[in-house]
C-alpha positions as CSV (number, residue, x, y, z in Angstrom):
1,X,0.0,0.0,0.0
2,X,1.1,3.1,-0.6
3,X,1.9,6.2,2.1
4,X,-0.9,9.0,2.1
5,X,-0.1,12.2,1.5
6,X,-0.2,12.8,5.0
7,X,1.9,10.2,5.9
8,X,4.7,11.4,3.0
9,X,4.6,14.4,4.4
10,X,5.5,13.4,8.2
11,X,8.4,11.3,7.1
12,X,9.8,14.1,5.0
13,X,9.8,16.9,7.4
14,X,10.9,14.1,10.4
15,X,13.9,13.6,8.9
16,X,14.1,17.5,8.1
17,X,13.7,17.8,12.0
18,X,16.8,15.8,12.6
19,X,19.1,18.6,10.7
20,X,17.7,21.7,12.5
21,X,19.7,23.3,15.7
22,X,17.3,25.0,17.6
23,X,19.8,27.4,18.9
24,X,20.5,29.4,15.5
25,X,17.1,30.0,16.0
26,X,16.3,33.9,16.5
27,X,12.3,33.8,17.1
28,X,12.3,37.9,16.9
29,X,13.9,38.0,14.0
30,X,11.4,35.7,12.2
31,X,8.9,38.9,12.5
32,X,11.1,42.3,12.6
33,X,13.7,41.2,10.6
34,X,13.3,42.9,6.9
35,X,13.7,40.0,5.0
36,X,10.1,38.5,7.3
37,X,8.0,40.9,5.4
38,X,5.2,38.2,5.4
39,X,5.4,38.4,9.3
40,X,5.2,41.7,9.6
41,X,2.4,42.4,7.5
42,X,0.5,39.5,9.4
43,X,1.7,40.4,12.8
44,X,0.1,44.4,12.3
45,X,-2.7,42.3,12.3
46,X,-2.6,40.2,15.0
47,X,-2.0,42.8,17.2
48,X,-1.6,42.6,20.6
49,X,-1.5,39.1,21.5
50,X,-2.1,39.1,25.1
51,X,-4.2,36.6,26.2
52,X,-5.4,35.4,22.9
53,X,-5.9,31.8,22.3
54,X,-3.7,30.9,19.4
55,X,-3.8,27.6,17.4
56,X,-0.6,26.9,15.0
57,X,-1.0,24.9,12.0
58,X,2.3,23.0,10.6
59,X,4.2,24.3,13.4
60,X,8.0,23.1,12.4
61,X,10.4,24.1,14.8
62,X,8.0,26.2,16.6
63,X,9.5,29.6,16.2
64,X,5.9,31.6,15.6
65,X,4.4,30.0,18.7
66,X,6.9,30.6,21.3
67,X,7.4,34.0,19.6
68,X,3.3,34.3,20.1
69,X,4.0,32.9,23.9
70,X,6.7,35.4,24.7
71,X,3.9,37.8,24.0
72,X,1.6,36.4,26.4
73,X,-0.5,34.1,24.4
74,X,-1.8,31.0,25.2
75,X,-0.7,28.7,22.2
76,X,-1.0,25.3,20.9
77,X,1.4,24.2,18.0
78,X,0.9,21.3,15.9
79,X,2.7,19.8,13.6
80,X,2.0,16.3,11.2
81,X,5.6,15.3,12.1
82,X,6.3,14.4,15.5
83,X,9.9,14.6,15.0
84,X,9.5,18.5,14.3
85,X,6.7,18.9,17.6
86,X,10.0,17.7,19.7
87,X,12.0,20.4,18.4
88,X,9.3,23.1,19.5
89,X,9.0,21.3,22.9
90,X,13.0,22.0,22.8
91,X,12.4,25.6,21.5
92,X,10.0,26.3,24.1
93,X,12.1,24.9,26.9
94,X,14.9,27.0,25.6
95,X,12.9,30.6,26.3
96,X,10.9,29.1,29.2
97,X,7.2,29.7,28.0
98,X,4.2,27.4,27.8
99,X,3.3,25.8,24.4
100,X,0.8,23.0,24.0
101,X,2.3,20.4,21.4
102,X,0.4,17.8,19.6
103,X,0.0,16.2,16.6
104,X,-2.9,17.2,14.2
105,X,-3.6,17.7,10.5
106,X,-4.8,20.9,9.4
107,X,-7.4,19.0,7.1
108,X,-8.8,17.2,9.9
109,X,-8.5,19.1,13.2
110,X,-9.3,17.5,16.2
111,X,-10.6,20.4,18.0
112,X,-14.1,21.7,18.9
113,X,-15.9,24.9,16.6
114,X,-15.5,28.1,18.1
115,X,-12.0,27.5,20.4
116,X,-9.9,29.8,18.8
117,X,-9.3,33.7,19.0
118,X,-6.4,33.1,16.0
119,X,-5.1,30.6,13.5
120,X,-1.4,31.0,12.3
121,X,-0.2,29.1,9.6
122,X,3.0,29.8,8.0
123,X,4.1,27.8,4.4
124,X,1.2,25.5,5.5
125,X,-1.7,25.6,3.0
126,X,0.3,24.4,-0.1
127,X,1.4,21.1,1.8
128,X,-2.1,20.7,2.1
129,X,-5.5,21.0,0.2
130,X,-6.0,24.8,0.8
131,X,-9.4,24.2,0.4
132,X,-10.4,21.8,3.4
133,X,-7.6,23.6,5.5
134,X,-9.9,27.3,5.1
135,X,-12.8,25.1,5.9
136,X,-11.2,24.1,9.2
137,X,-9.6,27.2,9.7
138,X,-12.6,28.8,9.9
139,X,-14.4,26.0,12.0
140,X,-12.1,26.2,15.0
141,X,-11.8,30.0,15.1
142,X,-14.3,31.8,17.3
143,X,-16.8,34.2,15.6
144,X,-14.6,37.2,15.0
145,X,-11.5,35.4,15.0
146,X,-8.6,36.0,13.0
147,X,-7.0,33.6,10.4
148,X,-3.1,34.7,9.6
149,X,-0.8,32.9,6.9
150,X,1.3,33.1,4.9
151,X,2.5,30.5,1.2
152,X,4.1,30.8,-2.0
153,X,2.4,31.4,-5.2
154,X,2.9,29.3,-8.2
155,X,2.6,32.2,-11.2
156,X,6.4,33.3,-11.3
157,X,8.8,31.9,-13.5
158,X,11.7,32.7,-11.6
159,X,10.7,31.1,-8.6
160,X,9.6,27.6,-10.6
161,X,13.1,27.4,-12.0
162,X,14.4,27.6,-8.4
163,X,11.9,24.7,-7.4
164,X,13.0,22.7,-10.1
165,X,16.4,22.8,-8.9
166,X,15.6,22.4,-4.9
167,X,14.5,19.0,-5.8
168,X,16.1,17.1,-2.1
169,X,14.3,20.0,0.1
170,X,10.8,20.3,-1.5
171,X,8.5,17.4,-0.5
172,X,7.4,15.8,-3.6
173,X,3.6,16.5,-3.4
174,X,3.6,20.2,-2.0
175,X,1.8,22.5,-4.4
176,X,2.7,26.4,-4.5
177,X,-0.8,28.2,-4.4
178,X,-2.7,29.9,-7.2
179,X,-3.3,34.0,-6.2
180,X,-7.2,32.8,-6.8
181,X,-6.6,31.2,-2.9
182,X,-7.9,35.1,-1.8
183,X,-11.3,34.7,-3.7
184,X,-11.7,30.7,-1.9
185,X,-11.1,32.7,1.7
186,X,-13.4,36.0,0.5
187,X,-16.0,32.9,-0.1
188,X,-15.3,31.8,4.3
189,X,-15.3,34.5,5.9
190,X,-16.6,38.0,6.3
191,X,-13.0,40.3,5.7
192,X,-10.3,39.0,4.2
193,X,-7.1,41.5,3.4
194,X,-3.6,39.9,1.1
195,X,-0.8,41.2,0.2
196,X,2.2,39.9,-1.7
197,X,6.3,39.8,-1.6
198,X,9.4,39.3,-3.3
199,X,9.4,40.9,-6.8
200,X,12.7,42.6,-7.4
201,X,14.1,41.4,-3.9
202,X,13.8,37.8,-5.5
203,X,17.4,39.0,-6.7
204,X,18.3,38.0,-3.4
205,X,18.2,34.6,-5.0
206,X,19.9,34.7,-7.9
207,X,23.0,36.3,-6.5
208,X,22.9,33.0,-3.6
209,X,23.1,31.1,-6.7
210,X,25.1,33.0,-9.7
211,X,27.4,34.8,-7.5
212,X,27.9,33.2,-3.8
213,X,27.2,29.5,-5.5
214,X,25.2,28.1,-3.2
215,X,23.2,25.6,-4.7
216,X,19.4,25.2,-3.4
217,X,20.4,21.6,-2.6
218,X,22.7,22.7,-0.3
219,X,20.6,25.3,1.8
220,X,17.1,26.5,2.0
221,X,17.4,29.8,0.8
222,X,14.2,30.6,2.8
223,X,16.2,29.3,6.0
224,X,19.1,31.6,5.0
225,X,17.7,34.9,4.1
226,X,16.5,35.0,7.8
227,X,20.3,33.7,9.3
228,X,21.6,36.6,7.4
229,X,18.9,39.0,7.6
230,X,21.4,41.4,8.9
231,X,23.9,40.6,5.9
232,X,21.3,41.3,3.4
233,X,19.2,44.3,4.9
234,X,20.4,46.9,3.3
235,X,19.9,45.2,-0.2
236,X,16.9,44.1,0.1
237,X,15.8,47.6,2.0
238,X,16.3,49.0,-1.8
239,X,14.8,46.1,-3.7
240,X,11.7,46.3,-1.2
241,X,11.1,49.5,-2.4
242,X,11.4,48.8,-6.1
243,X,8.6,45.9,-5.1
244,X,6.2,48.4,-3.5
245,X,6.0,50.0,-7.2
246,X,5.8,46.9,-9.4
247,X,2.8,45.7,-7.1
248,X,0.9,48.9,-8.3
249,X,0.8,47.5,-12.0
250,X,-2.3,45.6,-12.4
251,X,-2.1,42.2,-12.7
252,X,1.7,42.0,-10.8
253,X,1.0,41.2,-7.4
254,X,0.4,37.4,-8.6
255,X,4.5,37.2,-9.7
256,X,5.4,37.5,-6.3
257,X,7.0,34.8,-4.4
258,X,4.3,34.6,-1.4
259,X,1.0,35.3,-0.4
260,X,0.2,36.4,3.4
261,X,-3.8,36.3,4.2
262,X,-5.3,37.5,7.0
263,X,-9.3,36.7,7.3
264,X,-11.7,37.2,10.0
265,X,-14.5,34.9,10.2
């Protein structure tokens, strides 16, 4: 018999697990650092998280949720792969705060309607079918609640070259998103506001590849742009604003690299 998708995709991001070290981890910088621009357009808004009840879909490490903890919210993280839930049990331990940890899929939640204040889901949806996770999404959030995340689209030719090439660190039934994923949630729930990023700043990639040689084989380049967000500010500072005036052109937002949602049921 052969593995469900579910089951392909918990073995492939287990043995992911086993490479991470949770102490390069900088949890802040995954939403103030410039190169997080998907973060920071979703943590505006979140807004203050004290207190809220926060569910995590496809958890990883667990950097959002112990970020969200350190603000004073109550979070649960889940993962499919039990290999990555011990690393955010680790991660947690690490910055002493609380985090729930268990194992769920975000097609099938186990949890009651109307438990949560938010859902966060970050590089999530296109592991998944989008469809069924919005659905369940917007079952478990309370009325009024808040839906954040965050995915790459599949429209920019650029960006499928590079996936072509990443072939050992891409799980072989993940499915970039179509920008028509904005009219699905407008369908849900009662607001829904996008936005898009990495136009121009996707030269960030090409000069890892043409000019520093690092082959996407060798290292997520969506790990690395946050490890040397400091490296690469001030470039991508300019490129960022070249973005902000390619995204007025009709029609252009789609080319970016990812989509970050945030919908209120």
């Amino acid at each position: 018999m052969k593995p469900s998708l579910i089951q392909k995709e918990a073995a492939f991001h287990d043995d992911w697990a086993k490479s991470i070290d949770i102490d390069t981890i900088d949890i802040n910088r995954y939403f103030t650092g410039v190169t997080c621009p998907e973060n920071r357009f979703l943590l505006y808004h979140l807004g203050n998280l004290s207190g809220k009840k926060i569910l995590e879909l496809g958890c990883g490490a667990g950097e959002n949720s112990v970020y969200f903890a350190t603000q004073g919210a109550h979070c649960t993280a889940t993962d499919i792969s039990p290999g990555m839930l011990k690393k955010a049990q680790q991660l947690t331990k690490k910055h002493h705060v609380r985090v729930k940890t268990q194992v769920e899929d975000a097609m099938n939640l186990s949890f009651k309607a109307n438990t949560f204040d938010i859902v966060y889901a970050a590089n999530t949806m296109h592991h998944v079918d989008p469809h069924r996770m919005l659905e369940e999404t917007h079952r478990v959030l309370k009325p009024g609640g808040l839906l954040c995340t965050w995915d790459p689209l599949i429209h920019n030719p650029l960006i499928n070259i590079y996936r072509r090439l990443a072939t050992q660190i891409r799980s072989d039934d993940e499915s970039p998103l179509n920008i028509s994923i904005v009219k699905n949630a407008q369908q849900l729930f009662s607001h829904v506001t996008y936005d898009t990023f990495w136009l121009a700043t996707l030269w960030i990639f090409i000069q890892f590849f043409l000019i520093e040689h690092v082959h996407p084989n060798q290292e997520r380049y969506w790990k690395k742009i946050i490890l040397e967000e400091k490296r690469l500010r001030p470039l991508y500072l300019k490129l960022e604003s070249l973005d902000r005036l390619l995204k007025k052109i009709p029609g252009f937002k789609r080319y970016a690299w990812n989509i970050a949602i945030a919908a209120t049921k």
